[in-house]
N, C-alpha and C positions, 0 to 999 in steps of 0.2 A: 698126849695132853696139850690144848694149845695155850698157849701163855700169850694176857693178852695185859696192855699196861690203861689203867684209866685213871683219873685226876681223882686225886685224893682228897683235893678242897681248892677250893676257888669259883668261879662261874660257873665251869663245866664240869662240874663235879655230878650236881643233883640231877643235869640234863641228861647226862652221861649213863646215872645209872638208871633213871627210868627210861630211856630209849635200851636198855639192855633188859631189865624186866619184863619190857612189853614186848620183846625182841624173846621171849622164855629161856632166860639165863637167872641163874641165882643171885645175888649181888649180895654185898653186907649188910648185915641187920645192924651193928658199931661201929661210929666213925674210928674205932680203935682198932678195926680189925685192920689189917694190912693185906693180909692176903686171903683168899676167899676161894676153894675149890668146889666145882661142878660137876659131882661126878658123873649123872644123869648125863651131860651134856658135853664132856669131855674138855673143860675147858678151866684155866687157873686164871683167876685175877690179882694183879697185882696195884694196889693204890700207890702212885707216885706223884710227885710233885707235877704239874702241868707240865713245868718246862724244861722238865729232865726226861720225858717219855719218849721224844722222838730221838734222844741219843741213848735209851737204850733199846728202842725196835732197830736203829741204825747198827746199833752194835751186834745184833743179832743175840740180845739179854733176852727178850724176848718176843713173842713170834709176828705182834702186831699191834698198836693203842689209838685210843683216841685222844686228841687234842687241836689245839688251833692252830689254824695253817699261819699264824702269824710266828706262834712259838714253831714249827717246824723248819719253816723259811729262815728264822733268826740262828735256829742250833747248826746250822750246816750241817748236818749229819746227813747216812748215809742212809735214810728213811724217805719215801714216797707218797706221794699223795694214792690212797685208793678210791675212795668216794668221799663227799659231800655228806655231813649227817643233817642239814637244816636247821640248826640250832648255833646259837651264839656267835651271834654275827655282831660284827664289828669294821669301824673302816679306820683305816690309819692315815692320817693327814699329818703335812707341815703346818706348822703355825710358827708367829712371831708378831711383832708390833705391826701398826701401820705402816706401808710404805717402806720395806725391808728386801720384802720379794714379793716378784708374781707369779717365777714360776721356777721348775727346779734349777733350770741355768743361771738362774739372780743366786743358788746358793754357793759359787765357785767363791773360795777363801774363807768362807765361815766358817763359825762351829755351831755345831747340831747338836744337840742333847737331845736324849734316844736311853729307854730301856731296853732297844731291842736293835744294839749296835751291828749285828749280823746280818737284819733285814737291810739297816740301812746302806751300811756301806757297799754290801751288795747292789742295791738301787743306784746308789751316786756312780759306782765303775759302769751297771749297764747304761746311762748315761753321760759317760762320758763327762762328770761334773769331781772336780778335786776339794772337798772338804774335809774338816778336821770336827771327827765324829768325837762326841765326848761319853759315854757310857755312865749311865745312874741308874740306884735301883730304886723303884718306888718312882712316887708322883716325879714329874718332870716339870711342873706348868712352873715353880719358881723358877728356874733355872736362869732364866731370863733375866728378871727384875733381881736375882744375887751377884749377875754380872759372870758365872757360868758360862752362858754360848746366847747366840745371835738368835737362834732358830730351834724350835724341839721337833720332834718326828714323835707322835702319842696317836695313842687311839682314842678319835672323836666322838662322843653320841650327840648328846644338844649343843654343846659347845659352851654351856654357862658356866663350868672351872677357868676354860681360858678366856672368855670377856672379864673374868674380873679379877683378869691378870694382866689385861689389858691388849690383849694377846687377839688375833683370828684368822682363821685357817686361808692357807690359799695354794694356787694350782692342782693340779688331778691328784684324785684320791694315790697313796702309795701302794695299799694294798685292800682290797674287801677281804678278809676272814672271816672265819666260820671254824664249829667244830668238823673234824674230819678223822676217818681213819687213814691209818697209816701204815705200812707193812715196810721192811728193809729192801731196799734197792736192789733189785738184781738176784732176789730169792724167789723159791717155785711159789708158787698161790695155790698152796694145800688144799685139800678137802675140807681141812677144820675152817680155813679162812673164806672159802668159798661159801660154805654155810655162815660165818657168821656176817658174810656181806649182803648177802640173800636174803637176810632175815633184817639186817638193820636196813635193806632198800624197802622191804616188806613195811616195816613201822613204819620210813621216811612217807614213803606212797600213801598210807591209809590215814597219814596228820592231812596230806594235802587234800585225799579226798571223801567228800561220802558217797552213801548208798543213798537212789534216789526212785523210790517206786510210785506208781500212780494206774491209775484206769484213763482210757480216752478211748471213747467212739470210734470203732473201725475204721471209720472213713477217714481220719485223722494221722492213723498212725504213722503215716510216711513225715507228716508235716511236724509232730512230733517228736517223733525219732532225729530231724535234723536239730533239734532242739538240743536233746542229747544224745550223742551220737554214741558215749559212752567210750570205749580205751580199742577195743576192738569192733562191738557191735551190741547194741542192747538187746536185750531176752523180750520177747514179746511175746507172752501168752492169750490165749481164748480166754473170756468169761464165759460163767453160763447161761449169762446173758447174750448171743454170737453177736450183737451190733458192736458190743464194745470188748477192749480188750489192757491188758495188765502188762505195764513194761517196767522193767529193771534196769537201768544203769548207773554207772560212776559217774560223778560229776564234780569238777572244781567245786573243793569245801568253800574259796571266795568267790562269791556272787551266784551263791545258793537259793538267796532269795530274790533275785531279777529272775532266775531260771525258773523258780516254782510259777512266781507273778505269770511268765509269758508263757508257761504251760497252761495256767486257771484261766488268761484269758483265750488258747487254744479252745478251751473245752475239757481241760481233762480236772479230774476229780479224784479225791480221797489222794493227797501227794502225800507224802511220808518219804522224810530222811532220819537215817540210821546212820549212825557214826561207824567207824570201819576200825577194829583195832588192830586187826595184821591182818597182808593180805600177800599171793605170790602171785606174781606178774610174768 
């Protein structure tokens, strides 16, 4: 039975379990259930905290989880990146006042205020920069204006909690996250984890892309075809009409609609996309 650890609540909770759904895994029907077995599919889930799953796939608690490669990078454990799931992305930036810093060597003798003291200080050493990391839980944007630390390390979206804190981000992003799976360091990559990698690359593939059919005049086909050239090669069938003919491919789901446009002014007709809900590659 594979034991696999997924967020119990927070962002990547609800992403989590519908890319497991659509992946055909059972998941809970209760935010009260904790634990959830698959017997169909051979597989136990376990609902934990987001930022305790990569210290217990590290521990070898259990067999593999999903979370953000921000929480993985912060736990130091002894868990690994496996894949990218596409979801819950985030970038984590410095911020502080105007004219504080511009880039991470302006942060030598400060203090940092950081929920995620194990990204950063790891950051500062591969850097080569000596600061005095301060650790908080929850929001960080006052830290600043309570006289706390100099500089915080958070994760940015729009950036409108730190402008009206007077605050704004500056030098290279510290880290892009995402959610991710994860397996422990240094262990075999099972048959159960092989499939359930297979299946969530399966989902990840079929968000990015669709199915994209159409008819076009024989004479066309080559000029079309480069149009969509499709992942390997697109299906090209007869009609029974022999001048024209029916083709199938995959196509980037963004910029679906520039691809249809310069197909219909190719010549081709009746275009039809169909959404993809898993697929094996």
């Amino acid at each position: 039975m594979l034991r696999i650890a997924v967020p119990n609540k927070g962002s990547l909770a609800d992403p989590s379990a519908a890319m497991l759904r659509e992946a055909g895994y059972r998941t809970r029907r209760d935010t009260k259930e904790l634990v959830v077995t698959d017997v169909d599919n051979g597989i136990e889930l376990f609902y934990l905290r987001p930022r305790d799953i990569a210290v217990y796939v590290g521990s070898g608690t259990v067999d593999c989880g999903i979370t953000g490669r921000d929480l993985l990078l912060d736990s130091a454990s002894a868990a690994v990146e496996v894949m990218p799931l596409g979801f819950g992305a985030s970038t984590f930036r410095w911020a502080a006042r105007p004219n504080t810093a511009t880039d991470v060597a302006g942060l030598a003798g400060r203090r940092i205020a950081t929920s995620y003291s194990g990204l950063v200080e790891k950051h500062l050493a591969d850097q080569g920069v000596e600061a005095s990391v301060v650790r908080l839980d929850g929001a960080v944007e006052t830290a600043i204006t309570l006289g706390v630390a100099d500089v915080i390390a958070d994760v940015v979206e729009t950036g409108a909690t730190l402008r009206s804190q007077g605050l704004e981000v500056f030098g290279e992003p510290i880290l892009r996250s995402e959610a991710v799976l994860v397996r422990r360091e240094g262990s075999e990559e099972t048959a159960g984890i092989e499939v359930l990698r297979r299946r969530l690359l399966g989902v990840v593939t079929a968000r990015h892309y669709v199915m994209l059919d159409y008819d076009v005049p024989a004479a066309l086909v080559d000029r079309a075809c480069a149009v969509t050239p499709g992942l390997e090669s697109p299906t090209v069938s007869p009609l029974q009409n022999r001048d024209w003919c029916a083709v199938r491919a995959m196509v980037p789901r963004i910029g679906t609609n520039a691809v249809m446009d310069e197909l219909y002014d190719l010549g081709a007709r009746a275009i039809l996309v169909t959404d993809i809900t898993a697929c094996r590659l």
